[in-house]
PASEBA-1860 file (N, C-alpha, C; in nm, 3 decimals):
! residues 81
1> XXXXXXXX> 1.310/-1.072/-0.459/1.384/-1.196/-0.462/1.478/-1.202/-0.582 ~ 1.466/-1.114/-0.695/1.516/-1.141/-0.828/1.670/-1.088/-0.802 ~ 1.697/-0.997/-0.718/1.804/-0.953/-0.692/1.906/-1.044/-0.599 ~ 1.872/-1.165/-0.554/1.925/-1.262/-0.513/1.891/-1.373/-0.563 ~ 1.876/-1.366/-0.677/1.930/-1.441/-0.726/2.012/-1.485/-0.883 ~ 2.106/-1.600/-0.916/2.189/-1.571/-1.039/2.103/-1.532/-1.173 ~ 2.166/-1.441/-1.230/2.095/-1.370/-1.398/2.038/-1.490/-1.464 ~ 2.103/-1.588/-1.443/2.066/-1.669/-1.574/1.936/-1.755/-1.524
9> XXXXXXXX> 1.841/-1.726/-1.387/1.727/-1.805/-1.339/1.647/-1.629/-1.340 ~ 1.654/-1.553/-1.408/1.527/-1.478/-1.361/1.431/-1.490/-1.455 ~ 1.436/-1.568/-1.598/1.294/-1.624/-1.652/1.213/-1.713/-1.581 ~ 1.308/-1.787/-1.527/1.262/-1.903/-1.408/1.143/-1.827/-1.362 ~ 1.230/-1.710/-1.257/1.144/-1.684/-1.168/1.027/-1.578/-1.262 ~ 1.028/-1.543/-1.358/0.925/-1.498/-1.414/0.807/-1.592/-1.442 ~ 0.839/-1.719/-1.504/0.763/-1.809/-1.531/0.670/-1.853/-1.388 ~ 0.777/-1.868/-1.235/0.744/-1.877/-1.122/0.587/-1.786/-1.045
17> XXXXXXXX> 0.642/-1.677/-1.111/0.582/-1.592/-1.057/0.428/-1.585/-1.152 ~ 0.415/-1.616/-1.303/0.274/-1.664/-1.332/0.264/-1.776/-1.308 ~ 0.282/-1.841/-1.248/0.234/-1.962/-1.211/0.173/-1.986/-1.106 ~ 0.221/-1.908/-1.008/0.201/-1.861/-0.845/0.031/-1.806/-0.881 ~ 0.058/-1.678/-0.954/-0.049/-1.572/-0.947/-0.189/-1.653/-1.008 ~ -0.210/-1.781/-1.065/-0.289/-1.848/-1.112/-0.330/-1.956/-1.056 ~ -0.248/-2.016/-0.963/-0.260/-2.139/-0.866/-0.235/-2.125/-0.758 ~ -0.323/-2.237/-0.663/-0.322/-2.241/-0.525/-0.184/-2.238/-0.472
25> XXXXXXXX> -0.072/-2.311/-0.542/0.010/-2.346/-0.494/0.142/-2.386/-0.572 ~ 0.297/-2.387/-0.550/0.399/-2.423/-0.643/0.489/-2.471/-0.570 ~ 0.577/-2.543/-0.616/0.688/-2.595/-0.527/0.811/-2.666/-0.683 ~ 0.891/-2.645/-0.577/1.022/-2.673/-0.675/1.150/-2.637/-0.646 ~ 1.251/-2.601/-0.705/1.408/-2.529/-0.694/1.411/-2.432/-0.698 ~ 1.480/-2.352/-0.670/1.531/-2.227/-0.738/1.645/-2.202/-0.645 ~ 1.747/-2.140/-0.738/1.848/-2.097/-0.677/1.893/-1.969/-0.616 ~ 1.971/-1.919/-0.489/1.952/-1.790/-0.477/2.135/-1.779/-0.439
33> XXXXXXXX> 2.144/-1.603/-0.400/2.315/-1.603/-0.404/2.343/-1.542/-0.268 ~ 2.434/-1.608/-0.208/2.479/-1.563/-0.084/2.507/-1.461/-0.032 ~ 2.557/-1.413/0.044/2.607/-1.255/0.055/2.769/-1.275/-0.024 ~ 2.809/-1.395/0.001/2.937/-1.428/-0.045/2.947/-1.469/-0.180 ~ 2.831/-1.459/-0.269/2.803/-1.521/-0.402/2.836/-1.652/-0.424 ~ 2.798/-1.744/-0.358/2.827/-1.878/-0.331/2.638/-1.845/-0.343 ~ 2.596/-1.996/-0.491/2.514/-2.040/-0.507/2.435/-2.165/-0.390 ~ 2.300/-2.104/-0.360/2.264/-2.252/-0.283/2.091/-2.247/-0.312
41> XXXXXXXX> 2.125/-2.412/-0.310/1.967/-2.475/-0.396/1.862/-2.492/-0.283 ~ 1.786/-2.384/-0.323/1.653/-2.436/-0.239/1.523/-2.480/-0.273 ~ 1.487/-2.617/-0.218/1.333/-2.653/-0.224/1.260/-2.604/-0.172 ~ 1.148/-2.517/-0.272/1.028/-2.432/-0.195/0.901/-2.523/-0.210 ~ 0.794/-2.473/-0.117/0.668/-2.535/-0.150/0.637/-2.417/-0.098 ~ 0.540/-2.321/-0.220/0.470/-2.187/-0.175/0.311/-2.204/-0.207 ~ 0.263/-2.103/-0.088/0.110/-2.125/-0.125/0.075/-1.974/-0.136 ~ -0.068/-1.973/-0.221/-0.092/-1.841/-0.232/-0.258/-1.812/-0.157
49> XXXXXXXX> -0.245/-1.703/-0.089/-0.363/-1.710/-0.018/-0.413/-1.593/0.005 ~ -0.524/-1.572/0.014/-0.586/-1.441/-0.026/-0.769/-1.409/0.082 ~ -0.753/-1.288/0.191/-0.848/-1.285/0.266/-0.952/-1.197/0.200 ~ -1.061/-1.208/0.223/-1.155/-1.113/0.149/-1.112/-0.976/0.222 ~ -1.118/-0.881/0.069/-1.085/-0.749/0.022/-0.996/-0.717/0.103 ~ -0.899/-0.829/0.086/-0.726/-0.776/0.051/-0.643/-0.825/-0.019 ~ -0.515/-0.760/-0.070/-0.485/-0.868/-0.165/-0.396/-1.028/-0.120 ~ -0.351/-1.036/-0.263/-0.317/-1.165/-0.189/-0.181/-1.170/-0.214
57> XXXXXXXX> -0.164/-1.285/-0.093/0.021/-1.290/-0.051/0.057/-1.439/-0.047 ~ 0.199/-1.471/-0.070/0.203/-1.592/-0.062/0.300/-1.642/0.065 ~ 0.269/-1.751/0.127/0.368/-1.823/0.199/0.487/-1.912/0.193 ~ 0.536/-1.887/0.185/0.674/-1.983/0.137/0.729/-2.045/0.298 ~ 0.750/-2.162/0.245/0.868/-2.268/0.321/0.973/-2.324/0.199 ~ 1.112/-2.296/0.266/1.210/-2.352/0.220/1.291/-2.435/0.283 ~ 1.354/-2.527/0.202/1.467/-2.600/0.271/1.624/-2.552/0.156 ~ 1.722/-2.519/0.248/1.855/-2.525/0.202/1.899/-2.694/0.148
65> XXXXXXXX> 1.906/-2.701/-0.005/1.928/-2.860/-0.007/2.066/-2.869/-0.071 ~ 2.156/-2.718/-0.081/2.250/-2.745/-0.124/2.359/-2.870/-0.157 ~ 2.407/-2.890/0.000/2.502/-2.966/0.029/2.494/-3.129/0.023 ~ 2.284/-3.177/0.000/2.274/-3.309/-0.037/2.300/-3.301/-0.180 ~ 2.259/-3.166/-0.290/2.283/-3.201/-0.420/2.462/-3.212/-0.445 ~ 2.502/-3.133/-0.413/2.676/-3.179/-0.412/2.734/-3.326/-0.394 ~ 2.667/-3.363/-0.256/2.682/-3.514/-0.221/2.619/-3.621/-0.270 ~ 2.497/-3.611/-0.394/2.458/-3.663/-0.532/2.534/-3.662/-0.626
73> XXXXXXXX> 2.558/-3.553/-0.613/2.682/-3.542/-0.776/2.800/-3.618/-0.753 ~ 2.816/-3.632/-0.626/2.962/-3.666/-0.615/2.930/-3.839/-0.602 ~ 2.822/-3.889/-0.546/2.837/-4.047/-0.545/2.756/-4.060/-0.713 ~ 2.691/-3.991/-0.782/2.663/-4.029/-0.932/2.795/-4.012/-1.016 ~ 2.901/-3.942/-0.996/3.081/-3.962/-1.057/3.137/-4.109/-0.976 ~ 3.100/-4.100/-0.836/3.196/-4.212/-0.835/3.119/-4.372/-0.856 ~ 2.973/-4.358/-0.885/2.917/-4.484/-0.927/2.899/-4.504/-1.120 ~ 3.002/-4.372/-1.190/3.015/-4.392/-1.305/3.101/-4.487/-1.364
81> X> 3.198/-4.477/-1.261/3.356/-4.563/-1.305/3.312/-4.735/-1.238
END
């Protein structure tokens, strides 16, 4: 995953990734890069789950929330003025 995404989030995902390996479960942002390098924000909620004597893997669900955070930013500028 680190390879998709921008340089300046891969402590993120380091921090992500002990956090994962210690808990049931994580959820949050992170950003990843397009084929077109166009940034887009996704909300994950990952779980980590593990069958006896094998290891363990996690599940992820995401949502693409790009285009509502754009359309935040843009009514928090025009409810500044």
């Amino acid at each position: 995953m680190r390879d998709f995404m921008p340089v300046e989030f891969h402590p993120a995902f380091d921090a992500y990734l002990e956090r994962i390996a210690v808990s049931d479960s994580d959820d949050g942002l992170v950003q990843m890069l397009s084929r077109d390098g166009q940034v887009h924000v996704l909300q994950y909620r990952n779980v980590r789950s593990q069958e006896p004597g094998e290891g363990a893997y996690v599940l992820s669900h995401a949502a693409d929330i790009t285009d509502r955070m754009r359309v935040e930013q843009i009514l928090r500028e025009q409810n500044a003025y």
